[in-house]
C-alpha beads as a LAMMPS data file, in Angstrom:
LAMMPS data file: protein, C-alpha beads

153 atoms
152 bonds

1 atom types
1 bond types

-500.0 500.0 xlo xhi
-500.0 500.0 ylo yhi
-500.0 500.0 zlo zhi

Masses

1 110.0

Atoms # bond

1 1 1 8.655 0.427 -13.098
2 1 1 8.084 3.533 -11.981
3 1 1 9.210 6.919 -13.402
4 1 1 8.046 10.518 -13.069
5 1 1 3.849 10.832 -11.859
6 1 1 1.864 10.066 -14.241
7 1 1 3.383 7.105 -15.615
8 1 1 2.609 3.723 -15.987
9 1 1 3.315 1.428 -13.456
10 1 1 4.297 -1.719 -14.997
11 1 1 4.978 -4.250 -12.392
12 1 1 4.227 -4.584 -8.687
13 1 1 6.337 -8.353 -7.708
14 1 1 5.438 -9.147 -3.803
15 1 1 4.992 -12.407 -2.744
16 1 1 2.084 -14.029 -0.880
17 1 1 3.141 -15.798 2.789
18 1 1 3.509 -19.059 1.034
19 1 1 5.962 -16.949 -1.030
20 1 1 4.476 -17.359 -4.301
21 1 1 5.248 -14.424 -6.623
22 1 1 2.481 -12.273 -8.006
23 1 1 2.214 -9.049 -9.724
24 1 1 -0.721 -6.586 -7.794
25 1 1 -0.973 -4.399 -10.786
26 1 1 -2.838 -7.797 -12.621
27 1 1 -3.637 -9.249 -9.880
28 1 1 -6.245 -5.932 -8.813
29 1 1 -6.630 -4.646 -12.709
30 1 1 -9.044 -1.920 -12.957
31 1 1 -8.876 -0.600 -9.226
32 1 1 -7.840 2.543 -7.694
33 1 1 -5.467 1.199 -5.452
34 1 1 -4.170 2.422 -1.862
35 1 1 -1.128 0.813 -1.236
36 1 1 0.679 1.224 2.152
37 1 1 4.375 -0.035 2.389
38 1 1 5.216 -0.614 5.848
39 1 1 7.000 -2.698 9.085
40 1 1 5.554 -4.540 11.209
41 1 1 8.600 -2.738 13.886
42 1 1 7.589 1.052 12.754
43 1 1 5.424 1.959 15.636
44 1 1 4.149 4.740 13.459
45 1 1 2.842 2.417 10.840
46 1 1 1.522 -0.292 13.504
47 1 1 -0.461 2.665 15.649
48 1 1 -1.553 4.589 12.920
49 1 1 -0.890 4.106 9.507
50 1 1 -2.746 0.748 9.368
51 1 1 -5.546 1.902 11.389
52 1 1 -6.089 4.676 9.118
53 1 1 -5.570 2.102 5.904
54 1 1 -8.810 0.722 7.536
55 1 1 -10.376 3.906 7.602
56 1 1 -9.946 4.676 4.243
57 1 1 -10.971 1.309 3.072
58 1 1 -14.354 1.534 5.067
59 1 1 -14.795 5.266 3.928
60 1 1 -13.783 4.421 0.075
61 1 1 -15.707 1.501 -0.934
62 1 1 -14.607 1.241 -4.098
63 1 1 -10.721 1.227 -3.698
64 1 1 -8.320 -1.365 -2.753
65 1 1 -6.289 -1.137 0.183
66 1 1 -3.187 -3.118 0.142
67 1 1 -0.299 -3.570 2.510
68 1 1 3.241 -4.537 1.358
69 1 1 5.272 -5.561 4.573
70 1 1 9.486 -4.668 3.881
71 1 1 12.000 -6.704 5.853
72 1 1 14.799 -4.428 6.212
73 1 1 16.868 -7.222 7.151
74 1 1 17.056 -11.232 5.702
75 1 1 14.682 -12.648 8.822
76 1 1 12.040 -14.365 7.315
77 1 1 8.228 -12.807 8.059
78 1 1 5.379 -15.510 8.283
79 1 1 1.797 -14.851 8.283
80 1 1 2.040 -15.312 12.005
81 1 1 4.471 -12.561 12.261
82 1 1 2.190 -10.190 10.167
83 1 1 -1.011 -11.505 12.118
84 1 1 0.476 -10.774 15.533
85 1 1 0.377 -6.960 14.923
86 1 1 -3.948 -7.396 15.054
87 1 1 -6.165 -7.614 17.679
88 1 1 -8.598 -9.042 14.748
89 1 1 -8.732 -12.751 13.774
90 1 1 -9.147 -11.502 10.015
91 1 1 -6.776 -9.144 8.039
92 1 1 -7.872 -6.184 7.595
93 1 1 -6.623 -6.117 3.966
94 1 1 -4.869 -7.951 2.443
95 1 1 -1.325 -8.236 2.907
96 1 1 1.859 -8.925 0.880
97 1 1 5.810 -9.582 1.541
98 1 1 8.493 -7.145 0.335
99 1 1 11.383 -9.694 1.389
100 1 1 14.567 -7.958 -0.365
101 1 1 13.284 -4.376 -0.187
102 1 1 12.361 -3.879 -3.504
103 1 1 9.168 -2.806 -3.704
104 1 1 10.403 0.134 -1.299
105 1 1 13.195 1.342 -2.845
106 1 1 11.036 0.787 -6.596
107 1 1 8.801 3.825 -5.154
108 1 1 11.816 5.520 -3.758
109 1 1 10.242 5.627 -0.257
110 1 1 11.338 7.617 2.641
111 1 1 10.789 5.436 5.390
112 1 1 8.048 3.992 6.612
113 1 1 5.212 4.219 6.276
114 1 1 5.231 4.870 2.581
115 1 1 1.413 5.455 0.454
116 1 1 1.532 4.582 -3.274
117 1 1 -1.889 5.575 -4.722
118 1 1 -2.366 4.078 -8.174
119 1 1 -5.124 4.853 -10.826
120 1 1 -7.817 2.506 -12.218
121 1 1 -5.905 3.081 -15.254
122 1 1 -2.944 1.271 -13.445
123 1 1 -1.178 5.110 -13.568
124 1 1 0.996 6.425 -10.187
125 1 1 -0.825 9.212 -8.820
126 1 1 1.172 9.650 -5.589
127 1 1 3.454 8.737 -3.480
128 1 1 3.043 9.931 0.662
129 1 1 5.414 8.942 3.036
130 1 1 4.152 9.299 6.647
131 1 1 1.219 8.867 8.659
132 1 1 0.407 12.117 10.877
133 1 1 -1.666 14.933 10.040
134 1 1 -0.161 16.118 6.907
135 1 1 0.274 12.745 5.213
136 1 1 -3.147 11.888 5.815
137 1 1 -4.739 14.915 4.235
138 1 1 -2.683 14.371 1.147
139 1 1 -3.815 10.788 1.058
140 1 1 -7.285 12.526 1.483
141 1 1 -7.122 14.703 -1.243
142 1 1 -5.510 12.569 -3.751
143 1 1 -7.988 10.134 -2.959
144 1 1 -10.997 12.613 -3.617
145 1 1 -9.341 13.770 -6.605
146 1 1 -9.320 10.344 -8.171
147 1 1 -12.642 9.614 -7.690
148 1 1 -13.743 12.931 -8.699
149 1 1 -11.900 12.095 -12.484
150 1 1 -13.911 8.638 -12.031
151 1 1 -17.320 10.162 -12.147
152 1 1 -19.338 10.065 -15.431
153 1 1 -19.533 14.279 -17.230

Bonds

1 1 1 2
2 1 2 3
3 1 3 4
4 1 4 5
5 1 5 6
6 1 6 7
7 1 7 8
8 1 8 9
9 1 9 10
10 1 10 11
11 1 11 12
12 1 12 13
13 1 13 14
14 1 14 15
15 1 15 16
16 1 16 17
17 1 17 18
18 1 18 19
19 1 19 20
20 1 20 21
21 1 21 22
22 1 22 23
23 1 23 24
24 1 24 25
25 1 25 26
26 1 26 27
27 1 27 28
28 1 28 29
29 1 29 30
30 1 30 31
31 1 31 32
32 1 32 33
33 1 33 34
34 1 34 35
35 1 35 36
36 1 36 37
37 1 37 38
38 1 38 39
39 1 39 40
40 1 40 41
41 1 41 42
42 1 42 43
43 1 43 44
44 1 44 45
45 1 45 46
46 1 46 47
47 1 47 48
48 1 48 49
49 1 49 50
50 1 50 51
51 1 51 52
52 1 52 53
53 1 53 54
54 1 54 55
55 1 55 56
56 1 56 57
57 1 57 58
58 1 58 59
59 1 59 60
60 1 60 61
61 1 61 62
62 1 62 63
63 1 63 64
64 1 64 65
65 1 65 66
66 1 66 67
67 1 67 68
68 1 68 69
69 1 69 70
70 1 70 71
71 1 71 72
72 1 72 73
73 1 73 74
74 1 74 75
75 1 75 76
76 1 76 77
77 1 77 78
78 1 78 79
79 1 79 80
80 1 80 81
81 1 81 82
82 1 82 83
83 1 83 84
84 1 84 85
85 1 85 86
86 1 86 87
87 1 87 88
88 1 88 89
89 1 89 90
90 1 90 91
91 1 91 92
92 1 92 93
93 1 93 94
94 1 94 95
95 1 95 96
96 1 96 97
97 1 97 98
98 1 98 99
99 1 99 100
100 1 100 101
101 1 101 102
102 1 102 103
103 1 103 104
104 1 104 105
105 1 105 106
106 1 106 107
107 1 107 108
108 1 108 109
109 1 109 110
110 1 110 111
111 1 111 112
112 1 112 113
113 1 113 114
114 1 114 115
115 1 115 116
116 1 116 117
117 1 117 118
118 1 118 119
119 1 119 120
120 1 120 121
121 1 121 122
122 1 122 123
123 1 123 124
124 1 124 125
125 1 125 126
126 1 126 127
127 1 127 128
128 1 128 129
129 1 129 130
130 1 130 131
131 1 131 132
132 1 132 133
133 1 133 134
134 1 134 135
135 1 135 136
136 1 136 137
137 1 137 138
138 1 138 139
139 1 139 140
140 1 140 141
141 1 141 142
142 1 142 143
143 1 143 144
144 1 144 145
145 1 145 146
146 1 146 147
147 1 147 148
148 1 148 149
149 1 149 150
150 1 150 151
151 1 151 152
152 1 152 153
């Protein structure tokens, strides 16, 4: 449940690819979380917002990157499906299933892709949509800004 920034986010439902519901917000308690809501069809999220989810995972050791996959339509997405989009054997990150959209339209995305950056304290900092230029500076920043909070006075 998500409200106005700043407030607690409550419950994240995905499912895994043996769809088996879980909540992220218990599942990674206590993590800064960069969450990117995408397609596996959005060329823009294929060829360069997962790329740069990488990026920001090697760069940001101590967040966790996650990827939500929406199906816009009622197709069923398999692992195999997800796994054809890499050139890698392994996942990247890990990956989740948004089957009925909900996830999306709970962060009241644009499109995607779609950033959700949550607190350790499990708190919605931001929400990006987009992957050129612009979006990834505010991911930057946002990012920065979180870990700047983090740091011991």
């Amino acid at each position: 449940m998500i409200t106005e920034e700043g407030t607690a986010v409550i419950f994240i439902p995905v499912l895994d690819f043996h769809q088996n519901p879980l909540d992220l917000m218990e599942k990674y308690k206590g993590k800064i979380l960069l969450i990117i809501i995408y397609n596996n069809q959005c060329l823009g999220c294929t060829g360069r917002a997962i790329p740069l989810a990488y990026q920001f995972q090697k760069e940001y050791k101590d967040i966790q990157v996650l990827g939500i996959h929406t199906n816009f339509n009622k197709n069923v997405v398999t692992e195999s499906d997800i796994r054809s989009i890499f050139t890698i054997e392994e996942l990247p990150f890990p990956i989740y299933l948004d089957s009925n959209c909900k996830i999306y339209n709970q962060f009241q995305s644009s499109g995607t892709p779609q950033w959700v950056i949550i607190s350790k304290e499990g708190i919605l900092s931001r929400s990006i949509f987009g992957s050129q230029e612009g979006a990834q500076n505010r991911i930057q920043y946002t990012l920065e800004e979180l870990f700047s909070k983090s740091l011991p006075k």
